[in-house]
N, C-alpha and C positions, 0 to 999 in steps of 0.2 A: 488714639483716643485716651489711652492711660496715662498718657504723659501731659494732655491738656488737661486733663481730670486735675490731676497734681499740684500741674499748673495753677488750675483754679482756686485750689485750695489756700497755693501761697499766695497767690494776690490776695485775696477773701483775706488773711490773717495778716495780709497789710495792709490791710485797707486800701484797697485799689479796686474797688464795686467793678466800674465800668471794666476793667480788664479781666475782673474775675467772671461776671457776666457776658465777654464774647469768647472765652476761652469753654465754658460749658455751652456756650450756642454753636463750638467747633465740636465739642462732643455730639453734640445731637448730631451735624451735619456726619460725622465720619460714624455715628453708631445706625445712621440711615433710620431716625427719627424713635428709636430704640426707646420702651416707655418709663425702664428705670433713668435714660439720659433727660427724658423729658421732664421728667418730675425732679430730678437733683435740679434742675433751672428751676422749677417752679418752686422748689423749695429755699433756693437762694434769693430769689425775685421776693418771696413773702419775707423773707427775714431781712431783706430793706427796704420795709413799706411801700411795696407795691402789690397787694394782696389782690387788686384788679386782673394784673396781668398774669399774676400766679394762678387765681381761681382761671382764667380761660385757658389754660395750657390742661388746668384740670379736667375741668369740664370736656376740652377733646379728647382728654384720654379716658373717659369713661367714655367716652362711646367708641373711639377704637379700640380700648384695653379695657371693658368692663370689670374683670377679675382681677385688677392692678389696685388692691385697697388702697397702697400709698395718697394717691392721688383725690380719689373718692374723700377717704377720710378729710386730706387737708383744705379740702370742698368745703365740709361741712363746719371745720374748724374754722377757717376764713369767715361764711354766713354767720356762725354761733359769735364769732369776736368780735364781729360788726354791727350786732343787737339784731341780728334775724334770724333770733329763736324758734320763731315759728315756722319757717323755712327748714332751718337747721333740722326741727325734730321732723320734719316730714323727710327730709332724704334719708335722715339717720335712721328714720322708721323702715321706709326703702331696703334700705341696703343691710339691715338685720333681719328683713324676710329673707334675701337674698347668701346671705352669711350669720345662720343662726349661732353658728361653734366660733365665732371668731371673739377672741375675747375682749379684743380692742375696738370693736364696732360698739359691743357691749354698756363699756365702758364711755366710749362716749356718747352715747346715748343715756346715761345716766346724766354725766356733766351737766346734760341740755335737759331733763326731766327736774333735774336739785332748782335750775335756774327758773324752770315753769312754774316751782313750787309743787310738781306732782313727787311727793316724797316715796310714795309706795311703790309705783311705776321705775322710781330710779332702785330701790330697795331691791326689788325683786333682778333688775339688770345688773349688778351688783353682785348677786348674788351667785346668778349663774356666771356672770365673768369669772369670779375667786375661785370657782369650782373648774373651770376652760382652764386658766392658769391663776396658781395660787401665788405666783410670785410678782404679779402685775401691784407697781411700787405704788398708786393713787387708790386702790380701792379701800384701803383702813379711813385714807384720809377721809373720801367720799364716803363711805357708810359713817363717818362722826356726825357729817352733814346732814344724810339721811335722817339718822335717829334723830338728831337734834330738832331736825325739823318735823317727825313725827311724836316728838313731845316724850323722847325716853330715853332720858338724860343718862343714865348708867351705863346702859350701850353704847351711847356716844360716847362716853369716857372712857368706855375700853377700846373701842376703837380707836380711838387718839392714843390713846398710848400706845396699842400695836403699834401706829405708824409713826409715834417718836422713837420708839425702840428701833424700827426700819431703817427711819430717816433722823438721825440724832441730827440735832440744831435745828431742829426745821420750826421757825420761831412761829411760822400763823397756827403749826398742830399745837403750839404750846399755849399760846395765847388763846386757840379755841379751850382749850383745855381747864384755863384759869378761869375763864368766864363760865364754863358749867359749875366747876369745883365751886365757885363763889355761890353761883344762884342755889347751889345745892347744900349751902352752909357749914362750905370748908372754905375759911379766909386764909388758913394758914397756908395749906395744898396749894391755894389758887396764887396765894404770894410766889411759893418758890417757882412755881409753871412760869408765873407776871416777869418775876425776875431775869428768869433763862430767854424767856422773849426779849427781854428788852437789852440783855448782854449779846445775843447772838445779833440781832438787829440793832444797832441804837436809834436807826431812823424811824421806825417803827411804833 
């Protein structure tokens, strides 16, 4: 099973899908339907646009493997990508009754709250995520969002900066950044942030 695991890997990085995809459906066969083997196909399957047949591989394995987040999660990440927000927040609501301390359920339960416009809702899940783990690398970005969208522009701009200090280049924290700095009557601040967006991007 290691060696077609491997296997898969190299076709996947030569671009050879179809062979990378029967060498992980050898893995499920020799790990005897095994639900990390199950979820590496489904998470291969989704990262070349077939999020159909990703999401069903999902979906079995919540109900044979309940406590296998993997899977759950990239459920509700599939629903949430495809515009069924509303979906999305009703599993994501689900499975944080079910996993209150997890701080990636948390977290994405926020995503899918910023996206409903419920800012408070996500503020709050946010919050106990950073507190579950402080090192989880989207949550500065996601509370810019938050505040931004709760109308408290200073917050937002510290938390954008935590998360360009994080994640240096990261051209949309910068560009949210210039766009506060601007409305907030620093053109000069919002220039150098406009600048570094559009050198680390130029398509952008």
């Amino acid at each position: 099973a290691r060696a077609r695991g491997t296997l898969a890997m190299f076709y996947a990085e030569q671009h050879h899908p179809r062979r990378a995809e029967a060498a992980l459906r050898a893995v499920v066969r020799l790990e005897h339907g095994a639900p990390a083997a199950r979820f590496a196909l489904a998470r291969f399957l989704e990262s070349q646009g077939h999020p159909q047949q990703a999401k069903a591989i999902d979906v079995a394995l919540a109900h044979a493997a309940p406590n296998f987040l993997p899977a759950r999660l990239q459920r509700i990440e599939i629903d949430f990508a495809q515009g069924r927000n509303a979906r999305a927040r009703s599993l994501a609501d689900a499975l944080a009754q079910e996993h209150p301390h997890q701080a990636a359920v948390r977290l994405l339960r926020a995503r899918i709250e910023l996206a409903l416009g419920q800012s408070q809702a996500a503020l709050q899940d946010l919050t106990a995520a950073h507190q579950l783990n402080s090192g989880l690398p989207a949550v500065d970005d996601l509370l810019g969002q938050a505040y931004t969208q709760l109308h408290q522009p200073m917050k937002a701009v510290a938390s954008y900066q935590r998360s360009l200090r994080a994640h240096p280049r990261d051209a949309l924290a910068a560009a949210a950044l210039a766009r506060l700095l601007l409305a907030q009557g620093h053109p000069n601040q919002a220039l150098d942030y406009a600048t570094q967006a559009s050198a680390w991007r130029p398509q952008f």
